[in-house]
N, C-alpha and C positions, 0 to 999 in steps of 0.2 A: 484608554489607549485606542489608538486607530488602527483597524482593523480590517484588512482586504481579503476575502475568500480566493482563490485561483482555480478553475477547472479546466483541465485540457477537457475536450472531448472531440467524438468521432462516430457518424451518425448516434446524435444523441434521438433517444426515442422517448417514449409518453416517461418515466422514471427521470429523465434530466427536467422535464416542464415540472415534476411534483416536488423534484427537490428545489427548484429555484423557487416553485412555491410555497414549503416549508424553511429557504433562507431567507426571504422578505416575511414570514412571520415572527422573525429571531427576537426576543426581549432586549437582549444588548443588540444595538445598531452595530449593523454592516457600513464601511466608510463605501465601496464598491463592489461590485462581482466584475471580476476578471474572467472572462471565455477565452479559452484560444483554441479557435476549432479548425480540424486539420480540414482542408477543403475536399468537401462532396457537394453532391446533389440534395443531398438531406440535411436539413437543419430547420428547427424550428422559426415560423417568419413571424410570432408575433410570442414575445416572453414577457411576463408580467415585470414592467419596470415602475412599479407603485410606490415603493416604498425604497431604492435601491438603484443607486447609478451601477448600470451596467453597460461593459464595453466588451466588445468582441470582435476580434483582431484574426482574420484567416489565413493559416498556413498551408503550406502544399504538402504534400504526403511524406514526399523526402525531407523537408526540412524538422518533423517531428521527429525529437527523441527525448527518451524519458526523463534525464537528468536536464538538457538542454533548454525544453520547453518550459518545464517549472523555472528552471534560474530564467527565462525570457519572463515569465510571468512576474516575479521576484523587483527583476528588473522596470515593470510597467508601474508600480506600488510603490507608494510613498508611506506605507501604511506601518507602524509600528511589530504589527502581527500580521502574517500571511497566515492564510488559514487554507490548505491544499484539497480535494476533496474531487473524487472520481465524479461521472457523470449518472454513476446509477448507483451511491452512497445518497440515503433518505434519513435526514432527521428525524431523529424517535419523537422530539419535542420541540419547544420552541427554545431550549435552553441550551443550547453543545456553543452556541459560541461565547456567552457568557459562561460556561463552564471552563472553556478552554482560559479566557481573559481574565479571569477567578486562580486560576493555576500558577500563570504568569506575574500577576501583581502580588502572590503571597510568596512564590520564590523567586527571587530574582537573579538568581543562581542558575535557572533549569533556561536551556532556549529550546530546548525540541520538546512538544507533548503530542499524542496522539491517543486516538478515542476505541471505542468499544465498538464489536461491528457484530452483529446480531442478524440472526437466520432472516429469509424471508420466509413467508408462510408455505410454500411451497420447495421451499428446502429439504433436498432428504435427509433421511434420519442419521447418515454417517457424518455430511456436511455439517450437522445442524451439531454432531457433536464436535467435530472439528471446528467450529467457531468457538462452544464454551470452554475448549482447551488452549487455543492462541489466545481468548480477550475473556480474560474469569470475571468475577463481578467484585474483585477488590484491586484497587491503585494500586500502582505501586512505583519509584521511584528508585529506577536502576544507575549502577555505577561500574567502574571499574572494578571493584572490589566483591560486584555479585558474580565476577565470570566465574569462579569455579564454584557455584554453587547452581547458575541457571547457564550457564554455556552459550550456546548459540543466540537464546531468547533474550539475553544480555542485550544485544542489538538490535532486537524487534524492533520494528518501526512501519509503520503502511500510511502512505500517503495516499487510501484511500479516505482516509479521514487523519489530517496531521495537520498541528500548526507550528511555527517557528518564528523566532523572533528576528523578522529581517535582517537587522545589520547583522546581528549575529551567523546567520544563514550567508551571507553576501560575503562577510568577513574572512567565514573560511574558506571560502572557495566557492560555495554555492554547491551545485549534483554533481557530480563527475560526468561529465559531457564530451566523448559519447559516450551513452551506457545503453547495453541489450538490454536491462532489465535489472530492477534490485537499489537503485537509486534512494531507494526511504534505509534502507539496512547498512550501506553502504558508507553514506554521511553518517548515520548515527553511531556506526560501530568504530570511526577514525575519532569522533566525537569523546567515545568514552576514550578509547584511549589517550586521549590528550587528556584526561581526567575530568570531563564535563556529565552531566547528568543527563535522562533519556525518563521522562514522566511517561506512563500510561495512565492514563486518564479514564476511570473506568463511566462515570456517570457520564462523558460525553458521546453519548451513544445515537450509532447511525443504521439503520438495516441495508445489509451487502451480504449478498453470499450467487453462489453459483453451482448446480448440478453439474459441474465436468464433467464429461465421460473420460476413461480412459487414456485413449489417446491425446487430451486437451491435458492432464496435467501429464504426461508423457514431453507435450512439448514447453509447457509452462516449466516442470524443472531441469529441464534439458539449459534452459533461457538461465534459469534461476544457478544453476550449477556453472554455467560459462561467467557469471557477473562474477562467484568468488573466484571461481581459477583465474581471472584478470585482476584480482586484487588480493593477493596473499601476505599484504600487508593488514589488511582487516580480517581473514577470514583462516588463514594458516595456523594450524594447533588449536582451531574451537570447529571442530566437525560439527556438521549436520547431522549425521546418520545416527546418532545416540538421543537424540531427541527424536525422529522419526522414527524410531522404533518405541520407544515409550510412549510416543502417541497412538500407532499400531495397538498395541496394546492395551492401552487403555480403552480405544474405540474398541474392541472386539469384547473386554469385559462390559461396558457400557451395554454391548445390542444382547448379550447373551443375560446378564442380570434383565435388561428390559423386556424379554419376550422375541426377540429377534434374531435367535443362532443363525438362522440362514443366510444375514446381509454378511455374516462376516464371509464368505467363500466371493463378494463383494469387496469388500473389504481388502482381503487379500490380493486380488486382481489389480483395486487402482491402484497401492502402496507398490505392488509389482510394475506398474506401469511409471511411477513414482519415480524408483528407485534407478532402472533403466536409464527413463532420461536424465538422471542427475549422475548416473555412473558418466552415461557418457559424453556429458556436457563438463563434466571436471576434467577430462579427459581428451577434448576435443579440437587442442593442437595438434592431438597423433590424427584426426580426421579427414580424410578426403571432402571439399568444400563440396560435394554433390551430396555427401552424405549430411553432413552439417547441414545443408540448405531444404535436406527431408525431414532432421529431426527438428529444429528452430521454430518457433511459432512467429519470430521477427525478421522473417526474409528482406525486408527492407535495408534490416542494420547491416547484415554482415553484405549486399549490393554496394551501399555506402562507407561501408571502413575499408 
């Protein structure tokens, strides 16, 4: 199969140069690497193109949007497989795209797969457990028919590491464009309910994670909570907040078994900051746009809708 990666990025720093040099060591060949970088000042002027036709296409700051720019990338690929992938997601190995291509030629059934995303070294200890609770270290192949047993995670999906199978992707629509935020969850969860499949793919593993303070997932689910209130055809009768509390939960057992009672007063704090922006991002029609335009981490989108 033919195989295109696609990366938006936006001042990519030394983490995008390792990952394109961990994508030209891939065992299964890359057909291309796809850049669409929103224009800055910043961008790398010399990228290893050794092994790897790469092209890189710049956009203006307004024309980027999450759902928008992937289906643009989609659009540039003639490639059987798009393979989607943030700018500071680092291949574990040289295997994740032969792992992904390995998924797809044995089902032919599944068009969406996504990979396993694993702490950085310098990830804190709550983060580091909130990665081994969104990506476990066993596959597994979601349907329709797992929503009332996994609820919300039914529609996981992270296009910081995700592939699709073009036409498939194209076919239905491609992201929803425009989208604040949420565009990998969004498609996958209209996906099951049409009765289609959603792989997590646990061996195709990338290291991703971030120490957010407070405030930063404050406005990340503020964003994350306004993408289902605009789509309660996907997200209507399968709450978030029963899953975000069993993960609460389970991170505080986690640091308390491990010798760390004190991150949970931690703990407690971000999930408080959490919960806030996601209250009132479900909520954020009843909003005054000065206020929405404080909580939002995407001031762009809501300039432009």
């Amino acid at each position: 199969m033919k195989i295109d990666v696609i990366i938006p990025t936006y001042k990519p720093g030394k983490e995008f140069e390792k990952l394109i040099g961990r994508l030209q060591k891939q065992e299964y060949p890359i057909h291309k690497i796809i850049i669409i970088n929103t224009r800055t000042d910043i961008f790398p002027e010399e990228l290893n193109r050794s092994n790897y036709k790469i092209e890189i296409t710049h956009i203006e700051p307004d024309q980027f949007d999450h759902g928008g720019t992937r289906n643009m990338g989609a659009g540039m690929s003639d490639a059987d497989i798009v393979v989607y992938m943030t700018q500071d997601a680092i291949p574990v190995d040289e295997k994740l795209i032969g792992t992904f291509a390995k998924i797809f030629e044995e089902n032919p059934d599944i068009g969406i797969a996504y990979g396993r995303q694993l702490p950085r070294e310098e990830c804190n200890i709550i983060e580091r457990y909130t990665r081994r609770f969104n990506y476990p270290e066993k596959s597994l192949i979601k349907t329709k028919e797992d929503l009332p047993k996994l609820g919300i995670k039914t529609f996981f999906c992270s296009d910081v590491c995700a592939a699709y199978r073009r036409n498939y992707l194209l076919s239905a629509g491609g992201f929803e464009n425009p989208t604040i935020f949420n565009e990998d969850m969004i498609f996958a969860g209209k996906r099951i309910y049409a009765g289609d499949k959603v792989a997590y793919v646990a061996e195709a593993k990338v290291i991703h994670s971030h120490n957010y303070t407070g405030r930063q997932q404050f406005h990340r689910n503020f964003d994350l909570a306004v993408s289902q209130a605009q789509h309660p055809e996907v997200f209507e009768g399968v709450p978030s907040e029963g899953e975000g509390i069993r993960m609460v939960k389970a991170t505080a057992k986690y640091l308390v078994r491990n010798g760390y009672p004190w991150k949970v007063f931690m703990l407690v704090y971000q999930s408080g900051c959490k919960y806030i922006g996601y209250f009132l991002g479900k909520r954020y029609e009843k909003l005054p746009m000065w206020l929405i335009l404080k909580c939002t981490s995407s001031r762009k989108y809501w300039k432009n809708s």
